[in-house]
SETOR-612541 format. One line per 3 residues: their letters; for each residue x, y, z of C-alpha. Coordinates in Angstrom, 1 decimal, decimal comma, padded with zeros to 4 digits. Example, Ala and Ser with C-alpha at 12.3 -4.5 7.8 and 13.67 -1.06 7.14 Angstrom:
as> 012,3/-004,5/007,8; 013,7/-001,1/007,1
//
This chain:
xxx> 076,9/106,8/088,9; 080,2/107,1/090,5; 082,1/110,4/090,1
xxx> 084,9/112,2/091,7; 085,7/115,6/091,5; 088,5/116,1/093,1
xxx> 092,3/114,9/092,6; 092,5/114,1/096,3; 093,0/110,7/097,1
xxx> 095,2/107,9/099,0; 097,6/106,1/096,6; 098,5/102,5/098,4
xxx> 101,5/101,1/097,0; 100,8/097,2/097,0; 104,7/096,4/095,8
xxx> 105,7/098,3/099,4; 103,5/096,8/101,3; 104,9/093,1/100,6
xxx> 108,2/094,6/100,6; 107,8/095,7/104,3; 106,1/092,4/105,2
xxx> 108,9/090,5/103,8; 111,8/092,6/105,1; 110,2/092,6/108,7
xxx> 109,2/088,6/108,3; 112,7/088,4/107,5; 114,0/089,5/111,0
xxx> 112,3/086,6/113,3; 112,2/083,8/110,3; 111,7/081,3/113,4
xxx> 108,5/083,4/114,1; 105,2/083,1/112,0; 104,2/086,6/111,2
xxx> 100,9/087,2/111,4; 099,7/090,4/109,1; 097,4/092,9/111,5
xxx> 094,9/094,5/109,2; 092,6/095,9/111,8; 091,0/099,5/111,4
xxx> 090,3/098,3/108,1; 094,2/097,7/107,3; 095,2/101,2/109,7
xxx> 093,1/102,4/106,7; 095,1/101,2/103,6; 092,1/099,3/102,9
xxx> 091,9/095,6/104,4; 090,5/093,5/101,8; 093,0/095,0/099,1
xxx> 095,9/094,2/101,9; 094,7/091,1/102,2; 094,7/090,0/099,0
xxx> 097,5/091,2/098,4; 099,3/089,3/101,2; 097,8/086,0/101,1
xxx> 099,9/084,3/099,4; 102,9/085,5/101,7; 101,2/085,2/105,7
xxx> 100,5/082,1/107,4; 096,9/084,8/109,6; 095,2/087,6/109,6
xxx> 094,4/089,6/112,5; 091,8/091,8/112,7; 090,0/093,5/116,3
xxx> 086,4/092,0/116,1; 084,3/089,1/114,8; 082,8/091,7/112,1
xxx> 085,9/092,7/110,7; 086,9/089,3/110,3; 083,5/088,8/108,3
xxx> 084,1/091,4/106,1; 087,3/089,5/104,8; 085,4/086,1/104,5
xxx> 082,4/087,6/102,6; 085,3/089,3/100,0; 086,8/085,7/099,6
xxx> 089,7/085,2/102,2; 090,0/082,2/103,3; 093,8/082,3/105,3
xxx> 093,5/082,1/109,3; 092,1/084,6/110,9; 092,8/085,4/114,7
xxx> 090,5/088,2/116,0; 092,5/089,9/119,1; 089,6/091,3/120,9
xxx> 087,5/087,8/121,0; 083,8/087,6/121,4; 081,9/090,2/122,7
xxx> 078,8/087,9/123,2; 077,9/084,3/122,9; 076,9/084,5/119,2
xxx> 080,1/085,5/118,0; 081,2/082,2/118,7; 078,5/080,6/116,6
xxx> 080,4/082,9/113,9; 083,6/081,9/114,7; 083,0/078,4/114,3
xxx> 081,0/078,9/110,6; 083,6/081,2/109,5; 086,9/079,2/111,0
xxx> 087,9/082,0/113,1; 090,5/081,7/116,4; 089,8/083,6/118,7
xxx> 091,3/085,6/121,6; 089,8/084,8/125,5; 090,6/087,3/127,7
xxx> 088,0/086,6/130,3; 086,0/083,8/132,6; 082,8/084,3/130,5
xxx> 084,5/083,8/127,3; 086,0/080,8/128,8; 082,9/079,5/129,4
xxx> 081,3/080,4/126,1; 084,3/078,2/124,8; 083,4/075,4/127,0
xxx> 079,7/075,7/125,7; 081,1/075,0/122,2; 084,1/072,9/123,0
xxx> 083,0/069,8/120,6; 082,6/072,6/118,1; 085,0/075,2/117,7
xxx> 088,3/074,2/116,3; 090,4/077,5/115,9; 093,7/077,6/118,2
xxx> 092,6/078,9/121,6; 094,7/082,2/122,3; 094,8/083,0/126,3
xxx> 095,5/086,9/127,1; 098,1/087,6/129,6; 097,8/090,6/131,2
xxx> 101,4/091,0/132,2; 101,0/095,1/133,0; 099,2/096,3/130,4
xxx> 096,1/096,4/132,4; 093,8/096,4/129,9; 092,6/092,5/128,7
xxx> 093,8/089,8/130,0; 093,8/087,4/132,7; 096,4/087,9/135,7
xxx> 099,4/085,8/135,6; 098,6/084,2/138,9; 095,0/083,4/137,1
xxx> 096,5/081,2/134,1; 097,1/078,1/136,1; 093,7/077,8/136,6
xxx> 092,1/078,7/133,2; 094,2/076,5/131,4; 093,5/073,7/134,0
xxx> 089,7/074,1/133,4; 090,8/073,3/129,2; 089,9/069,9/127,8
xxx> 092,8/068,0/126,1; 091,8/069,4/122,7; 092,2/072,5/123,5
xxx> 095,3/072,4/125,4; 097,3/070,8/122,1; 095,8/074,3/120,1
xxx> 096,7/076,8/123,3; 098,7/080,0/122,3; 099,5/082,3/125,3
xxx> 099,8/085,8/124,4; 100,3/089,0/125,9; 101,0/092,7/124,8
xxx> 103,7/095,1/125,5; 103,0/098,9/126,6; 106,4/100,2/126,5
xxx> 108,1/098,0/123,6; 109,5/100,9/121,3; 111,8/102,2/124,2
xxx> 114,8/099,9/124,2; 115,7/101,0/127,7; 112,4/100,0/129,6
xxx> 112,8/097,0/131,9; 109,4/096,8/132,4; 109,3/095,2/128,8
xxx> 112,1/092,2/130,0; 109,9/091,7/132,9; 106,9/091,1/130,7
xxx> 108,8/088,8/128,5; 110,4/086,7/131,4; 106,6/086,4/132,8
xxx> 105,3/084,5/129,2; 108,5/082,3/128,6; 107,9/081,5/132,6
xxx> 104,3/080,3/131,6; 105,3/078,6/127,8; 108,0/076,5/130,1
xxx> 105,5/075,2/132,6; 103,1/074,5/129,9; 104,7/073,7/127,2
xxx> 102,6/075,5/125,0; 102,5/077,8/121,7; 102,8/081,7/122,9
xxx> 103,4/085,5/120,8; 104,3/088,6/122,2; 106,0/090,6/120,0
xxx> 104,6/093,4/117,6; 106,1/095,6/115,2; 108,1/097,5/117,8
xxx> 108,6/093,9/119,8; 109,9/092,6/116,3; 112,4/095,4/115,8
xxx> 113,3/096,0/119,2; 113,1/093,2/121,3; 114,3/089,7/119,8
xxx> 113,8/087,8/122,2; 110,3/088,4/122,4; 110,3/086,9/119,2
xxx> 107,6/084,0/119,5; 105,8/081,2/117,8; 103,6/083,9/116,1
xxx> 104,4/087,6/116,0; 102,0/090,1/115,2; 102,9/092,9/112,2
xxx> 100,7/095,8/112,6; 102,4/099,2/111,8; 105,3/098,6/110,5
xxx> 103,6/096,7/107,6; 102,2/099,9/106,6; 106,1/101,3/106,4
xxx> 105,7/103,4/109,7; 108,3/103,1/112,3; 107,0/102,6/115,9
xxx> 110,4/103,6/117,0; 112,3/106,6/116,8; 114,2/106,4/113,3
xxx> 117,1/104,0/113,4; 119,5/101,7/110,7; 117,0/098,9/111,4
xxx> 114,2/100,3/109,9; 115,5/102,4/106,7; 114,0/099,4/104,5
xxx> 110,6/100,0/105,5; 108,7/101,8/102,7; 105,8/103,8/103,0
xxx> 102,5/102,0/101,9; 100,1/105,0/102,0; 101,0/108,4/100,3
xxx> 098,6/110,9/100,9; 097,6/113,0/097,8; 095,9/116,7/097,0
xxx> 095,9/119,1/093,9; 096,3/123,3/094,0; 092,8/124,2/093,4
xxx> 093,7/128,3/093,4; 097,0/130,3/094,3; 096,7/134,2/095,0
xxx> 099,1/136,8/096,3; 098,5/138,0/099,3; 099,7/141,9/101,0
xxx> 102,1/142,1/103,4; 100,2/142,8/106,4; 096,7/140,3/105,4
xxx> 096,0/137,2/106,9; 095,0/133,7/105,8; 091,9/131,6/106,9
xxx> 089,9/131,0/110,2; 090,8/133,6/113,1; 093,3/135,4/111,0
xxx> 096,1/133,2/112,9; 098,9/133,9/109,9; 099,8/136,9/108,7
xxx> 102,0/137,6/105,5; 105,8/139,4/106,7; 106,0/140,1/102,7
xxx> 104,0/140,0/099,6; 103,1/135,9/099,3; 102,2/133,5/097,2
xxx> 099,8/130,7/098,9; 098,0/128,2/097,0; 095,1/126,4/098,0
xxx> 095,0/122,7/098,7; 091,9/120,7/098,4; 092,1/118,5/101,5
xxx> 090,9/119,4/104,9; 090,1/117,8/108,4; 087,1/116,2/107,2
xxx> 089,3/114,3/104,8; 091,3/113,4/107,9; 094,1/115,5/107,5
xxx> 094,8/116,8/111,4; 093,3/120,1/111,9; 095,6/121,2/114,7
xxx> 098,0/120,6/112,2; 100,8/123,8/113,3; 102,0/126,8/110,8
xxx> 104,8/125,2/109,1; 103,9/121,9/108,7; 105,8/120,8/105,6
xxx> 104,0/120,2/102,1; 105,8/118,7/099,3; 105,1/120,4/096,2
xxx> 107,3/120,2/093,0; 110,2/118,5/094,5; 110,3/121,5/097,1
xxx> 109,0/121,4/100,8; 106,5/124,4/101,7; 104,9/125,3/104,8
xxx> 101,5/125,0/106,2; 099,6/128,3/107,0; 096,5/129,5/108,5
xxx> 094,6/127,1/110,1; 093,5/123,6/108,6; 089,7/124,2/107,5
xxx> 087,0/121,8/106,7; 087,5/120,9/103,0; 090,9/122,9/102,5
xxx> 094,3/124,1/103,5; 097,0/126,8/102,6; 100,3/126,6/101,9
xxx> 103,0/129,2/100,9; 104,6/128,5/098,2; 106,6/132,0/097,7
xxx> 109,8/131,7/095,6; 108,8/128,0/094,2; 108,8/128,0/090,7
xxx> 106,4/126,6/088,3; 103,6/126,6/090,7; 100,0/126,0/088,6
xxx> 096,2/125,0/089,6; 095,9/121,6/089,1; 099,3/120,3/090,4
xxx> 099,5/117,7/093,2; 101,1/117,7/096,8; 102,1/115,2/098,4
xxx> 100,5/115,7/102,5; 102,9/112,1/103,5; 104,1/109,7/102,0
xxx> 108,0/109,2/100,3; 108,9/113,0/100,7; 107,4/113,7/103,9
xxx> 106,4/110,8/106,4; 103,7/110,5/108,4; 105,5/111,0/111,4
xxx> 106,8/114,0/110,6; 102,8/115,6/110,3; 101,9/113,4/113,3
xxx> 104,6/116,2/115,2; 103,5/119,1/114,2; 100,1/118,1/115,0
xxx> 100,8/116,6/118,5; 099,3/113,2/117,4; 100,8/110,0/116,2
xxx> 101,6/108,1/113,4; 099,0/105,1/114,0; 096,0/108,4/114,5
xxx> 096,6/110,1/111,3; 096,4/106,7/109,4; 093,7/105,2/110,6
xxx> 091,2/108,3/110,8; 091,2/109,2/107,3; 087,8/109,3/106,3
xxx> 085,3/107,4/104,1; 085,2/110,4/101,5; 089,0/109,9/100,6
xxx> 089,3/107,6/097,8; 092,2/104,7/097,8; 093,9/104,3/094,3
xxx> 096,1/101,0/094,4; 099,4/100,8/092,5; 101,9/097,6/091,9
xxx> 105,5/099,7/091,6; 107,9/097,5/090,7; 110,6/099,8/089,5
//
């Protein structure tokens, strides 16, 4: 028997997220924008996203060959391009039973492709490493993998690399990296896709054969706030209810190592979320809260299974109303701040124990 107790949940707003795909699509219409649902959609719940989306993207992109099963088995059948490759022979095996594309990223995998080359017939996506350092083979390497390709493989090649410094619109560092991939798609005439949300926004002419739509789907920014991205609609607002409110002395303190103590006779209601929800527990005193159209601050430290708030001089305060922790009335990367963290953290470490509720919000 399923049950839930609490009123604490995720609501994923399914109209938004096809709104942000759209809108962001919409800037690099030359481009096909692949949808990045990895971390089980950044947590808004991957086979519902994908779903959702089908009928709009031309891939999916997930990090491993197992996520990439878990959208088969629920019935997806678009492209799927899994951006971390095969971690061992077998996934290949997979890839070729389950119509994957894969990225290769290094001489084994090659090899492994080579093993199956009569076989496998997703697109063959060559990493760059063009100062990321993390996957990828060397620029000066490329000439030589792609040379070890048979013909069939060459026709279905997408180069690809990934940008470390992309939301800062400053960096040259990111006009060297693009200058490195459009030197390689000249001498090859291949396929190639470089840009990612903050590439998209940022960065035009990075914009490639395929771009790759991870954050911003979700309505997050990966840049500092600008005109640009106002359209972007959150995807995920993150819900609680008051489960008690008490007054509290002037001169008494509030939770673990009495960190807060009350200037003034307070009001503090209790919220049923805590860090094991996923809500950050270095979460700072005065992280906002909105709570009947009003903004209230965080106090006392974040516990297990609840937080405080005070909500002295809000009116119409009762057990059982709900908060909002992000969402419309308080983003995400406003918490990710007063938590020193970051917008993609907080999303995607929400834990199993939070339910998702899924709305269509067409108004």
């Amino acid at each position: 028997m399923k049950y839930i107790s609490r009123n604490t949940k995720a609501v994923i707003d399914l109209t938004a997220l096809v709104h942000n795909y759209q809108y962001i699509s919409s800037l690099a219409p030359q481009s096909k924008t692949i949808a990045v649902i990895k971390a089980n959609g950044y947590e808004h719940c991957a086979i519902e996203v994908a779903k959702t989306l089908e009928a709009y993207v031309p891939a999916f992109a997930v990090a491993f060959v197992d996520e990439a099963l878990t959208l088969r088995n629920a019935g997806i059948q678009s492209p799927i391009l899994v951006l971390e490759g095969p971690f061992q022979h077998s996934d290949f095996t997979i890839a070729i039973e389950q119509d994957l594309s894969l990225m290769l990223h290094t001489h084994e995998q090659i090899s492994w492709l080579k093993d199956n080359e009569d076989k496998y017939l997703g697109d063959v996506w060559l990493k760059v490493d063009t100062g990321m350092n993390r996957l990828g083979f060397r620029v000066e390497e490329i000439s030589s993998v792609i040379a070890s390709l048979n013909n069939k493989h060459h026709s279905k090649l997408v180069l690809c690399s990934h940008f470390s410094c992309a939301e800062d619109k400053e960096n040259p560092k990111t006009t060297k990296q693009i200058s490195q991939v459009k030197a390689l798609v000249k001498q090859y005439d291949c396929q190639f896709s470089m840009a990612n949300s903050a590439g998209i926004l940022n960065w035009p002419e990075s914009h490639g054969h395929f771009n790759r739509l991870g954050l911003s789907l979700y309505g997050v920014s990966p840049i500092e706030p600008c005109v640009i991205v106002e359209p972007l609609k959150p995807v995920m607002t993150l819900e609680a209810e008051i489960i008690a409110i008490r007054k509290v002395l002037e001169g008494e303190t509030v939770g673990y190592g009495d960190t807060w103590q009350a200037k003034r006779l307070s009001t503090i209601a209790v919220i049923a979320i805590g860090y094991a929800d996923g809500y950050p527990r270095n979460a700072k005193a005065g992280t906002p809260v909105f709570v009947n159209g009003e903004i209230a601050p965080l106090v006392g430290r974040v516990s297990m299974d609840m937080i405080t708030i005070d909500v002295t001089g809000i009116t119409k305060i009762n057990v059982g109303d709900i908060v909002e922790l992000w969402g419309k009335n308080v983003s995400v990367d406003t918490i990710a701040k007063h938590s020193d963290s970051i917008n993609y953290e907080l999303l995607t470490r929400l834990s199993a124990r939070l339910p998702k509720t899924f709305i269509e919000n067409n108004v």
